[in-house]
Structure formats: structure tokens, C-alpha cells
KEGU-889846 format. One record per residue (C-alpha): residue number from 1; residue in three letters; x, y, z. Coordinates in steps of 0.02 Angstrom, whole numbers, plus 50000, padded with zeros to 5 digits. Layout:
! residues N
NUM_ALA_X_Y_Z
...
***
This chain:
! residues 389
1_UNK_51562_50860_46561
2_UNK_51620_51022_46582
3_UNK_51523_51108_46718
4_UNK_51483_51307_46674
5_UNK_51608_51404_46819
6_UNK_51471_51476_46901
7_UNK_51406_51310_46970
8_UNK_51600_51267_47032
9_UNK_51537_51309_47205
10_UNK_51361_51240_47219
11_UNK_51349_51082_47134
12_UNK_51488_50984_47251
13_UNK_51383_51051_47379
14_UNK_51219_50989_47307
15_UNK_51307_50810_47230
16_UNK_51319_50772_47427
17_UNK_51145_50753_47459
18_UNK_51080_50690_47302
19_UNK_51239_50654_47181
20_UNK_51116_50579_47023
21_UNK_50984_50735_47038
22_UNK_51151_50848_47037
23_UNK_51236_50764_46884
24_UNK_51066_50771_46786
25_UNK_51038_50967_46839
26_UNK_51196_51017_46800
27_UNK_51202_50920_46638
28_UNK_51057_51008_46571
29_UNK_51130_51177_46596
30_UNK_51206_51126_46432
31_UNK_51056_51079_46339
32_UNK_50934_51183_46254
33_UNK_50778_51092_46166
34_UNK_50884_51042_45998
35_UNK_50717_51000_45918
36_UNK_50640_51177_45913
37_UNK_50804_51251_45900
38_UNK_50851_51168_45717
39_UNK_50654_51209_45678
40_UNK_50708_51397_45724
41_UNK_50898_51378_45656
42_UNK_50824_51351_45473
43_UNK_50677_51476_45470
44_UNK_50710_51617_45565
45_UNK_50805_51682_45410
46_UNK_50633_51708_45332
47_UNK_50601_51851_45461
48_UNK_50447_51900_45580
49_UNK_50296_51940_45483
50_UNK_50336_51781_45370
51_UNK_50378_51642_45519
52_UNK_50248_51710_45614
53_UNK_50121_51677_45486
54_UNK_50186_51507_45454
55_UNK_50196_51473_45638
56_UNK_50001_51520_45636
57_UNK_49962_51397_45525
58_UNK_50047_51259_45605
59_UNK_49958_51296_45781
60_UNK_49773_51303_45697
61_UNK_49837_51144_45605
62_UNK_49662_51118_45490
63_UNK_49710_51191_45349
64_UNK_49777_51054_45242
65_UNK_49807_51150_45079
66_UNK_49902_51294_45185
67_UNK_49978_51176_45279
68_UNK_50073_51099_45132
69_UNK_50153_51254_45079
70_UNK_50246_51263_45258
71_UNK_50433_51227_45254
72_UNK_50423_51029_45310
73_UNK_50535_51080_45478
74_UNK_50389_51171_45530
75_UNK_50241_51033_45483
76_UNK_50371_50908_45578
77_UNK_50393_51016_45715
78_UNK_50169_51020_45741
79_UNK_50171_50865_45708
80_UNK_50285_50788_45867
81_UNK_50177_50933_45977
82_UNK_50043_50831_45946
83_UNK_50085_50688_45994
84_UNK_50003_50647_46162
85_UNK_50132_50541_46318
86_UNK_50048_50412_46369
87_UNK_50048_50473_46550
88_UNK_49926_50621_46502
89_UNK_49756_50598_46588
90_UNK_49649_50732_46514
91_UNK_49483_50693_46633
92_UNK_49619_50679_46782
93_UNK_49659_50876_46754
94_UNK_49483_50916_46823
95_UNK_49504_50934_47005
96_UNK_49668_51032_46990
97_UNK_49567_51142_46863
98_UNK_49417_51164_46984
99_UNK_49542_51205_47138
100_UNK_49624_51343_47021
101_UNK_49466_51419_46996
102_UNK_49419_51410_47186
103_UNK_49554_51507_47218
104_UNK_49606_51616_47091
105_UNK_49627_51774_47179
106_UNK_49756_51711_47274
107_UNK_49867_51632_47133
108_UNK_49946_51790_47056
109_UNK_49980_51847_47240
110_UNK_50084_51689_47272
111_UNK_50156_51696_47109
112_UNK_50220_51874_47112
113_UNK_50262_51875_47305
114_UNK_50330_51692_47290
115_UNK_50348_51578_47143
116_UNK_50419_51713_46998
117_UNK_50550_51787_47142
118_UNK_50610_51647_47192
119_UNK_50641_51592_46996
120_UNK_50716_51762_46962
121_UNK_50863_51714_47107
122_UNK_50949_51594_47014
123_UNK_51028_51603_46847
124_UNK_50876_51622_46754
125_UNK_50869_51801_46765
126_UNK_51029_51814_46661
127_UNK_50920_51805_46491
128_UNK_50790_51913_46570
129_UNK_50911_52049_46612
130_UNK_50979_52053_46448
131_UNK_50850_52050_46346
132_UNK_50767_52174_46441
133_UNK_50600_52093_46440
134_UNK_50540_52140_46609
135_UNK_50629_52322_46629
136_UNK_50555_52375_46464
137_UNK_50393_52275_46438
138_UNK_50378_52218_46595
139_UNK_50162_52244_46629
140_UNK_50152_52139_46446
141_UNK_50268_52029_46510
142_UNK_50151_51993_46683
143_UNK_50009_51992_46587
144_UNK_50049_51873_46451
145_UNK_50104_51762_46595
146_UNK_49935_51777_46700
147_UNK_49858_51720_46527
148_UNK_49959_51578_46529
149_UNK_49908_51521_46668
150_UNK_49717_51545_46650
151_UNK_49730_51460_46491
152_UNK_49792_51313_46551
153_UNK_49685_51274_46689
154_UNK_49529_51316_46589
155_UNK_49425_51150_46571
156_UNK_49511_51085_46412
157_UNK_49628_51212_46403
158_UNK_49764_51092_46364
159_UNK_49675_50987_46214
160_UNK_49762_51034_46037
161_UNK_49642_51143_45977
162_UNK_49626_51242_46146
163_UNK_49728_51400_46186
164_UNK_49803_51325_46342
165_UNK_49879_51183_46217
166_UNK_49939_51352_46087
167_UNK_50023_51455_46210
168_UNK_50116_51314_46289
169_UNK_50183_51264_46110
170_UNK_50220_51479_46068
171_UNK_50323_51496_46236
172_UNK_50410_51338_46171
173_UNK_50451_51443_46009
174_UNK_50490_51614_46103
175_UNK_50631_51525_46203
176_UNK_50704_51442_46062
177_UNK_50711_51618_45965
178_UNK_50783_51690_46112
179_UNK_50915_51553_46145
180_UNK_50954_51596_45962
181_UNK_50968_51793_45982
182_UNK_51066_51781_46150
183_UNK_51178_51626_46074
184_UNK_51234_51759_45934
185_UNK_51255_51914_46050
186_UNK_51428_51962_46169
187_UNK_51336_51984_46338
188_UNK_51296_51782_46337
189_UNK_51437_51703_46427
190_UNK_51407_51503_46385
191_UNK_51580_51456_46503
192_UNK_51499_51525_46650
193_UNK_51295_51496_46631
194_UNK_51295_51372_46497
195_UNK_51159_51391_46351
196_UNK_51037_51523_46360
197_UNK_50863_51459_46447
198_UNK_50939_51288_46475
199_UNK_50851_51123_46496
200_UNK_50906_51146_46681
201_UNK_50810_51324_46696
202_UNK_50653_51299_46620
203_UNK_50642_51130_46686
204_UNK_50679_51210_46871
205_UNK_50544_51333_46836
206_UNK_50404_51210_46804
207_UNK_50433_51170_46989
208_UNK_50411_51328_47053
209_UNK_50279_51351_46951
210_UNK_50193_51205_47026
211_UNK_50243_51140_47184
212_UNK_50320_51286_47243
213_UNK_50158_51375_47193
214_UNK_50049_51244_47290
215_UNK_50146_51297_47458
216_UNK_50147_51483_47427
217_UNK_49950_51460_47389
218_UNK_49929_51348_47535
219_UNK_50034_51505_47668
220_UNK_49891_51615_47566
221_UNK_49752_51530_47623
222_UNK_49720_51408_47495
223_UNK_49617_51268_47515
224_UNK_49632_51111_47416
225_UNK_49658_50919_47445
226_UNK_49772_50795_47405
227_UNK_49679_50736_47233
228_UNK_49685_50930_47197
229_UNK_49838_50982_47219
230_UNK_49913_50800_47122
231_UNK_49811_50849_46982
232_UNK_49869_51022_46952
233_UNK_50035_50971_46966
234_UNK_50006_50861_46822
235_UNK_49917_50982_46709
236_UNK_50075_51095_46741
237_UNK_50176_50940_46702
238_UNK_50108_50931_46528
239_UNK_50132_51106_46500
240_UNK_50287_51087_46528
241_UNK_50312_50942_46403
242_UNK_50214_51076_46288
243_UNK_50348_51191_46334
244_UNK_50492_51079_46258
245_UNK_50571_51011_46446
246_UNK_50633_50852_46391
247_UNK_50576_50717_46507
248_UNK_50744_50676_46584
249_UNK_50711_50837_46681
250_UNK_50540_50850_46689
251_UNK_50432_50804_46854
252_UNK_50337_50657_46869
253_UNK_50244_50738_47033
254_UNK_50249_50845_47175
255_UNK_50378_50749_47304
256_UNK_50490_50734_47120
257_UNK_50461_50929_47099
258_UNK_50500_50973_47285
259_UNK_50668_50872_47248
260_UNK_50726_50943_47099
261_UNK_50674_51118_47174
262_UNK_50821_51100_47300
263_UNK_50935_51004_47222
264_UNK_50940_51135_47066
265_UNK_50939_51283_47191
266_UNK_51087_51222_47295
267_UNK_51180_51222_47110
268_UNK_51126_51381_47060
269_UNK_51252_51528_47128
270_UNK_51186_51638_47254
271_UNK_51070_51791_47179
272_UNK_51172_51915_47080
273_UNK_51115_52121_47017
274_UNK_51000_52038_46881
275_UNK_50911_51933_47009
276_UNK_50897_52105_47141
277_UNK_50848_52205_46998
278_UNK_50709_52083_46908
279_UNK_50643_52047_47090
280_UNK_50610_52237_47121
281_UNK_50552_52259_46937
282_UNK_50433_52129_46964
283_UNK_50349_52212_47141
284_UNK_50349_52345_47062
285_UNK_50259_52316_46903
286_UNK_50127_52241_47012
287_UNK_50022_52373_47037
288_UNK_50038_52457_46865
289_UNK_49937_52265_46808
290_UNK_49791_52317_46940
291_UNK_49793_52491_46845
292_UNK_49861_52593_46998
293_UNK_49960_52725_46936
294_UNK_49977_52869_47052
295_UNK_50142_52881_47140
296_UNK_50072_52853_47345
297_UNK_49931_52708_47301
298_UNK_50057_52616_47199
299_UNK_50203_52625_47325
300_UNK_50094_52577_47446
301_UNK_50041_52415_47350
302_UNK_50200_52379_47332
303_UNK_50276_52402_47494
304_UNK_50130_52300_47560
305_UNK_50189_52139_47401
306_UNK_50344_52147_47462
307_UNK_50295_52135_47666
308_UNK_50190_51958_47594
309_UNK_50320_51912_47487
310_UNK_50476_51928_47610
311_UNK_50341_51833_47718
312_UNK_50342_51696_47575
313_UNK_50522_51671_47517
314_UNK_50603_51702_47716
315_UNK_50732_51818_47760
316_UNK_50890_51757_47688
317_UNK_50821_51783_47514
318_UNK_50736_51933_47537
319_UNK_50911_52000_47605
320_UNK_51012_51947_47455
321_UNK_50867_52028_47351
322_UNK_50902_52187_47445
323_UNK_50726_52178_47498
324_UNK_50657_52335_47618
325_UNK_50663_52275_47798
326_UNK_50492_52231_47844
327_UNK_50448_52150_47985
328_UNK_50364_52019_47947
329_UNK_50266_51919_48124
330_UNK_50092_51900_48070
331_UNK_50091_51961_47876
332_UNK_50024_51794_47824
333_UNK_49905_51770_47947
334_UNK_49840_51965_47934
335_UNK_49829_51925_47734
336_UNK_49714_51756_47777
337_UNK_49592_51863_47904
338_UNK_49586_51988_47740
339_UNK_49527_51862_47643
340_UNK_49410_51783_47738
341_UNK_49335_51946_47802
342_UNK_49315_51982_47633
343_UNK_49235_51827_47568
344_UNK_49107_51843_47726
345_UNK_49060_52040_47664
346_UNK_49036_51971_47487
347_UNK_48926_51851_47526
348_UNK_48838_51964_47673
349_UNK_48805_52113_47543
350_UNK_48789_51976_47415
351_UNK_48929_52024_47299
352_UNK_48928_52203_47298
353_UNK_49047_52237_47417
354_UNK_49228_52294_47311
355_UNK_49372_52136_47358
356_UNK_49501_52286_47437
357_UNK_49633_52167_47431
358_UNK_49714_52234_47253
359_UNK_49848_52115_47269
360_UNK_49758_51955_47257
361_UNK_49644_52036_47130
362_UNK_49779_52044_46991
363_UNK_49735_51868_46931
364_UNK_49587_51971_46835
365_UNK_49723_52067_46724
366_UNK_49759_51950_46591
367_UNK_49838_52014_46427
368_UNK_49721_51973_46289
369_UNK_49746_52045_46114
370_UNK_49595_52108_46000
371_UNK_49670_52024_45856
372_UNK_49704_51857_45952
373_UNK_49851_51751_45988
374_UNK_50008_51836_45910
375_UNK_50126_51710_45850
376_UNK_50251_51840_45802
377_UNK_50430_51804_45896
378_UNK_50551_51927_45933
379_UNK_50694_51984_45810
380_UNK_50833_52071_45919
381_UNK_50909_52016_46065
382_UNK_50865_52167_46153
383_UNK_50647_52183_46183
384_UNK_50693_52404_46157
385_UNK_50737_52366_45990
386_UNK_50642_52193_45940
387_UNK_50486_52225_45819
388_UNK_50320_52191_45948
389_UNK_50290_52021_45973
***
């Protein structure tokens, strides 16, 4: 195997402590998901408005008649979504669902502040820096990824027909168009990161999403037991396999997650300029989702996201991310009192008392299109000059 340069330094260090979980990580760095990649190879040719339709098709998947005028790549392609591991539990995603709800208003704060910074500091926010997805559509970007999320954890929301179920399959399809443009373009480097939105990266993201997530949540203020929190790592398990993570790399639960979490970290190099600049990018899109625009509100959201999320990811991080230097005694436990003051005034005043909190409000920003689910994918490497998708 030979090992992309920039994990020369990191994965000795991380084959010490667990040499099979380093092999595997490492080895997917050079693995893309070959399945939706040929699908993508072969009609991609046919351009946006055309694949895009097709791809439409194939996710509503009752249409018989239109289905049969599909290129068979794509029908084949549905057809292996659909088919169900046998480890899926659909009436075991329930309590994981139920604790999502229960505290919503706190998940986009831990993602933001927590889970999507501390994905951004590894190698993963090579293909976000180049594409430019974040810098220039950076509020879609948020909000297609809050939808996501709500999607998913809606009762159902991961059944074939259901939207949780679609947009896990179309962010399967985005990354393999994108490992295409960035596989054809000069700025990817494959000796020193490998292939573009590796096996490795997406399957180290499901973990943050998760169980990184769950502790994040849990510094919050979350509350949620132990049937909870195994059953929403399992419905973000099967996104995942929605997502194309091939199961050599996927988690089987939340002490698995945890693992491969620190295992993949110690491989990753430390945080370069794409990770500083997506981390600050991301802050500071944050309040732009809530709808604050002018200048003094919004810095001061932002100032007070990156006090919580220094608070969240620790010091060393927040240092290589060139974070402001907050302190940061007491953040998390003045955010908790927030919260609970706030829940108390709700329920004193019966509701009608404004949640002043912004930050863990954010969750109510989804991006939802008039016209539905677009199922266009992008056609230039770079999102300035891609059609919309």
C-alpha cells in the first residue's frame, strides 16, 4: 500500500495504539465508493438537467414505465440502495428519534460549535476548500445539512419512500460527482491526500456526526439514556450505509465510533489554512442561518459560537484553528443555566416568552425548496461556476 505523504507522520503514530484500526483507516484513504462512481463515470456525460431527471426517477422508484427508459447503471444503482442489511431495526430507531426531538435546539449548537469543526480539521476540508462550497454557498450549504439531519430522525424518515431514505442516497450521488470533478482538476493532489472524499473521510465523519455529536450534546445539556443515545447512533449508522461507507469502515456502535474517531484523527495531519479558514467560515455563517444580518448582532453571535465552541473542541484545537482567545471557565455551564432558565420562562408564560438563545435556535432553519428535493448535481469543480444544484 502506498500511504498518501501526508499521513507519513501520523499513522506510525496511530499503528502504535491500534495497528489493525490504522491499516484499515489509512487504506481507505484510497478508496472512493467504486459503485456510485462507475454509475456517475458512465452518465455524467449526459449533463445536469438530463441526469438529474433520471436520478429523480430512480429515487421515487414507482414509475415502472419511466423507470425502464433509465440507462440500466442507474436502475442497478436504486436497486442495491434498496436493499435493506440485515442489522437495520427500523422500530429500534424510535428512541434515538424521540431523544432528537427532545432536544433539538441544542443539536445545531453542538454541531456547529463541535461536530462540523472538528471534521473540518482534518483532511476533509481539502475538497471543501476547493470547491468552494462553504466560502461561496456556505448558508445553503448549513441549511441543506440541518435538513439532513431532521430528515433522518423524523419517525420513518429512513424507510425508502421517506425523504430521510432520499437525501441519504443524493449526498451519496453529490460526493461521487464531486470525487469525479476534483479527480479531473490540478488542485487535487492524490500522492498526498489520496482520492477525493475517501472511504476514510466520510466514514470518519459519520462518527463525528454521531458519537462525537452525543458528547458535544451531552456538555450542552442534553439529556438522554443509554437505549437513546444506542439508537441514534444506529439510525446515523444506516445513513451512513445510505451514504455509500462501505461496511469495512463503517461503525457498528458508539464504543466502535469513539475508536475509529481517534484512531483516524491521530492519522490525519495536523489542521492546515483550509481547515482555519472553513472553521471561521462556518462561525461565521452561523448567524446569517438565524437571519441576523447587521454587522454588531451578528459579530456578537459569533464571538459568543466560538466562546461555546472553543469550550467544546479544547484549546489545542481552537489554537491551531486560530481561534480568538476566549476564556473559556464556565461557558458550558453559563450555556446549561441559559437553557434551563429558558425552558422554566416558557413554560411559566406558557410559551410566549421568545427562546433568546439564537444559537441553539438554528436547528429551526432548514433549507427546504418550493419545488422539492433537487436532484440536480453539480457540473464544475468550482460551486462559483457550477450550474445551482
Amino acid at each position: 500500500m502506498e500511504i498518501p505523504s501526508d499521513y507519513h507522520v501520523g499513522y506510525p503514530r496511530a499503528r502504535k495504539l491500534a495497528p489493525e484500526l490504522a491499516d484499515n483507516y489509512v487504506a481507505h484513504t484510497l478508496i472512493g465508493d467504486p459503485e456510485a462512481d462507475a454509475m456517475i463515470a458512465e452518465l455524467a456525460p449526459l449533463g445536469q438537467a438530463k441526469l438529474g431527471r433520471f436520478i429523480r426517477i430512480g429515487m421515487d422508484g414507482r414509475d415502472e414505465r419511466a423507470l425502464r427508459e433509465t440507462p440500466a447503471a442507474l436502475r442497478e444503482f436504486f436497486r442495491s440502495c434498496e436493499r435493506v442489511p440485515d442489522w437495520v431495526d427500523f422500530e429500534g430507531f424510535s428512541p434515538g428519534v424521540r431523544m432528537f426531538h427532545r432536544n433539538s435546539q441544542l443539536v445545531l449548537g453542538a454541531m456547529v460549535g463541535g461536530t462540523l469543526v472538528e471534521g473540518f480539521s482534518t483532511n476533509i476540508s481539502k475538497s471543501f476548500f476547493i470547491t468552494g462550497r462553504l466560502r461561496d454557498q456556505g448558508v445553503r450549504r448549513l441549511r441543506q445539512n440541518n435538513r439532513h439531519m431532521v430528515e433522518i430522525f423524523f419517525p420513518g424518515g429512513l424507510e425508502r419512500d421517506s425523504d430521510g431514505w432520499k437525501l441519504s442516497v443524493r449526498i451519496r450521488l453529490i460526493h461521487a460527482m464531486v470525487r469525479r470533478l476534483l479527480d479531473g482538476s490540478d488542485d487535487w493532489n492524490d500522492d498526498a491526500w489520496g482520492i477525493p472524499i475517501s472511504a476514510a473521510h466520510v466514514g470518519y465523519a459519520i462518527t463525528a456526526f454521531s458519537a462525537r455529536l452525543l458528547k458535544h450534546l451531552k456538555s450542552l445539556g442534553a439529556k438522554f439514556d443509554d437505549e437513546e443515545r444506542a439508537s441514534f447512533m444506529q439510525v446515523w449508522r444506516y445513513s451512513g450505509y445510505l451514504m455509500g461507507i462501505p461496511e469495512s469502515i463503517l461503525f457498528q456502535n458508539e464504543r466502535d465510533a469513539l475508536d475509529l474517531f481517534e484512531i483516524g484523527g491521530i492519522c490525519e495531519p495536523p489542521p492546515d489554512f483550509e481547515s482555519v479558514a472553513l472553521a471561521h467560515s462556518l462561525v461565521n455563517s452561523a448567524p446569517l442561518i438565524a437571519g441576523i444580518t447587521e454587522t454588531d448582532a451578528r459579530g456578537k453571535l459569533a464571538g459568543y459560537i466560538f466562546r461555546v465552541s472553543r469550550a467544546l473542541i479544547g484549546a489545542e484545537l481552537a489554537n491551531h484553528l486560530k481561534y480568538p482567545r476566549y476564556p473559556t471557565p464556565g461557558v458550558l455551564w453559563w450555556f446549561r443555566m441559559q437553557g434551563r432558565y429558558n425552558k422554566l420562562m416558557s413554560k411559566v408564560f406558557k410559551g410566549r416568552l421568545r427562546n433568546e438563545n439564537q444559537m441553539t435556535g438554528l436547528l429551526d432553519v432548514s433549507n427546504f425548496d418550493e419545488s422539492g428535493i433537487t436532484y440536480r448535481l453539480p457540473d464544475h469543480v468550482y460551486a462559483e461556476e457550477s450550474s445551482r444544484w
